[in-house]
Every structure is written in structure tokens, then in C-alpha cells.
LOSE-664841 format. One record per residue (C-alpha): residue in three letters; x negated, z, y negated. Coordinates in steps of 0.001 Angstrom, whole numbers, plus 500000, padded with zeros to 6 digits. Last residue first. Layout:
<recs>
AlaXZY ...
</recs>
This chain:
<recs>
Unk498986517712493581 Unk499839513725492565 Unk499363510678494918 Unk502387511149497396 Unk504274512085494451 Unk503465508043492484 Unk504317506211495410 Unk508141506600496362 Unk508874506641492565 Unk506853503471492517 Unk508081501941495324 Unk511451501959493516 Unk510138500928489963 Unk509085497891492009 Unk512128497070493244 Unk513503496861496846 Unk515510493662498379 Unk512358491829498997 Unk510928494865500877 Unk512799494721503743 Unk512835490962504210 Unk508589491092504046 Unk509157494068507030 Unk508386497880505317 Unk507512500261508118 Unk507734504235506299 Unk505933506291508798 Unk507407509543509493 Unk506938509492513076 Unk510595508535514333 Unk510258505785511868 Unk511704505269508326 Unk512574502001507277 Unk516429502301508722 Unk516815505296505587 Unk516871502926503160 Unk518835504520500341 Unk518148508594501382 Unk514679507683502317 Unk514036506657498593 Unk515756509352497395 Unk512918509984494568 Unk510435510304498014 Unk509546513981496559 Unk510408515945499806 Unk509770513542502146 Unk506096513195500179 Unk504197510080501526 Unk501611510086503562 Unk501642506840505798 Unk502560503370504352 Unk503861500362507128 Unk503467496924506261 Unk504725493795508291 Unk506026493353511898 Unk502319492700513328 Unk500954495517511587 Unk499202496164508120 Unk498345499466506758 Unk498693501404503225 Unk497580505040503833 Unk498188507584500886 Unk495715510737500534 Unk496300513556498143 Unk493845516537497916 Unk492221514817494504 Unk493648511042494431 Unk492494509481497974 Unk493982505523498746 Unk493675504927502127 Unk492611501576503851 Unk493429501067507358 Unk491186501840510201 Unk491981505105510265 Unk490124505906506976 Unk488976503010505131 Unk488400503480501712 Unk489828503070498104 Unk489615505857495540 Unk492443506621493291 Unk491191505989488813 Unk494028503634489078 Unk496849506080490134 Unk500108504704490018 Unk498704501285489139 Unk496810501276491936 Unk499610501987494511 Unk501672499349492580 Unk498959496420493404 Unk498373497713496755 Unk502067497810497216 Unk502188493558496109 Unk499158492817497294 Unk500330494036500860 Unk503489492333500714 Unk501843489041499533 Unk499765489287502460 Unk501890489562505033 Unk502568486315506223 Unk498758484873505451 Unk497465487259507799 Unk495474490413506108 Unk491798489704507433 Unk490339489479503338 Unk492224492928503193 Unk490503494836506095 Unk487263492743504613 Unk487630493782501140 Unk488306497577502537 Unk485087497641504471 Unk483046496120501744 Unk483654499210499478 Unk485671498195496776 Unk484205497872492929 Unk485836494299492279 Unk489389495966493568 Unk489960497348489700 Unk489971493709488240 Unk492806492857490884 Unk492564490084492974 Unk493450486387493350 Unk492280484766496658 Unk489728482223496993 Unk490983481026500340 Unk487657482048501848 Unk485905485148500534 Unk483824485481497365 Unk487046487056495106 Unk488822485014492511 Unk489626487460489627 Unk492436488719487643 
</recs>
């Protein structure tokens, strides 16, 4: 790990040196409350896919593998990810089905996502980044 340039001198990951400015900045911005959520999926997105590209598409950034995108966006309750497969979520869904919103989106509070492990985000992560 690395310090990056911006205020705070935040850790980040070897693979995020390369990211288009836009995507720093969205993460640099990230209040302090929900930051370690976001580094934390960001950190398990990557390692799902490493060679995924990072940009900013809706305003958030969006991690693009092939045909695949996944969107990984902040809001004031917390994280919410976008473009996931319902029908290859491992069960995710099925266990915490009070994180899923009327419009698909999964919205992931700090409390939420204390009580889920990483292997579960990553079966909930790795099909929504493969063909």
C-alpha cells in the first residue's frame, strides 16, 4: 500500500495508483463515516477482477470487466452497489433480503455490512463481473 497526494494521506491500493483523476477525487470526497465501507468493497471488487477498469459512469465509479459493469456508490445512509446478477447473487439476497431496494439496488449501511463476510461479498461480486 501507498499514501496517495490528497489530504489525510490515506492508504490505497497499489492497483488504484493508475485511476483516472475523476475516480480519486469521487473517492478522496468519500465522508470520513463511510469510507472504510467503501475501501473495504472497492478493495474486494478489485480483487475479484483486478485487471476491471475504474471510471466514473453515473457519477459514481463503475468497475467494467468485458460486457460486465458493477457500480459502487456512496449515499448519505452508506453504500449502495448497482449491477449485480439476481440470478447468480450465491443467495446473498436470499440471507439479507432487507438490503435490497424496490429498484434492485443493494444499500449496504456500515451496521449492515459489519455482520457480512468478505467471502460473502465476494460471491455477490465475482458474477456481476464475469460473462
Amino acid at each position: 500500500m501507498s499514501l496517495d497526494n490528497k489530504p489525510g494521506n490515506r492508504p490505497t491500493d497499489p492497483l488504484d495508483e493508475h485511476l483516472d483523476a475523476t475516480v480519486r477525487d469521487y473517492i478522496a470526497a468519500i465522508p470520513a463515516e463511510h469510507r472504510p465501507l467503501f475501501d473495504r468493497l472497492h478493495a474486494l471488487i478489485r480483487r475479484a477482477d483486478p485487471k476491471a477498469a475504474v471510471v466514473l459512469a453515473y457519477g459514481m465509479p463503475t468497475y467494467r470487466s468485458g460486457k460486465r459493469r458493477l457500480h459502487l456508490g456512496v449515499w448519505r445512509h452508506g453504500v449502495s452497489l448497482y449491477g449485480w446478477r439476481r440470478e447468480n447473487d450465491g443467495g446473498f439476497l436470499d440471507r439479507h433480503p432487507k438490503l435490497r431496494t424496490s429498484t434492485g439496488t443493494i444499500r449496504l449501511r456500515p451496521e449492515d455490512a459489519a455482520d457480512i463476510s468478505d467471502a460473502e461479498f465476494l460471491d455477490l461480486i465475482r458474477p456481476a463481473l464475469t460473462e
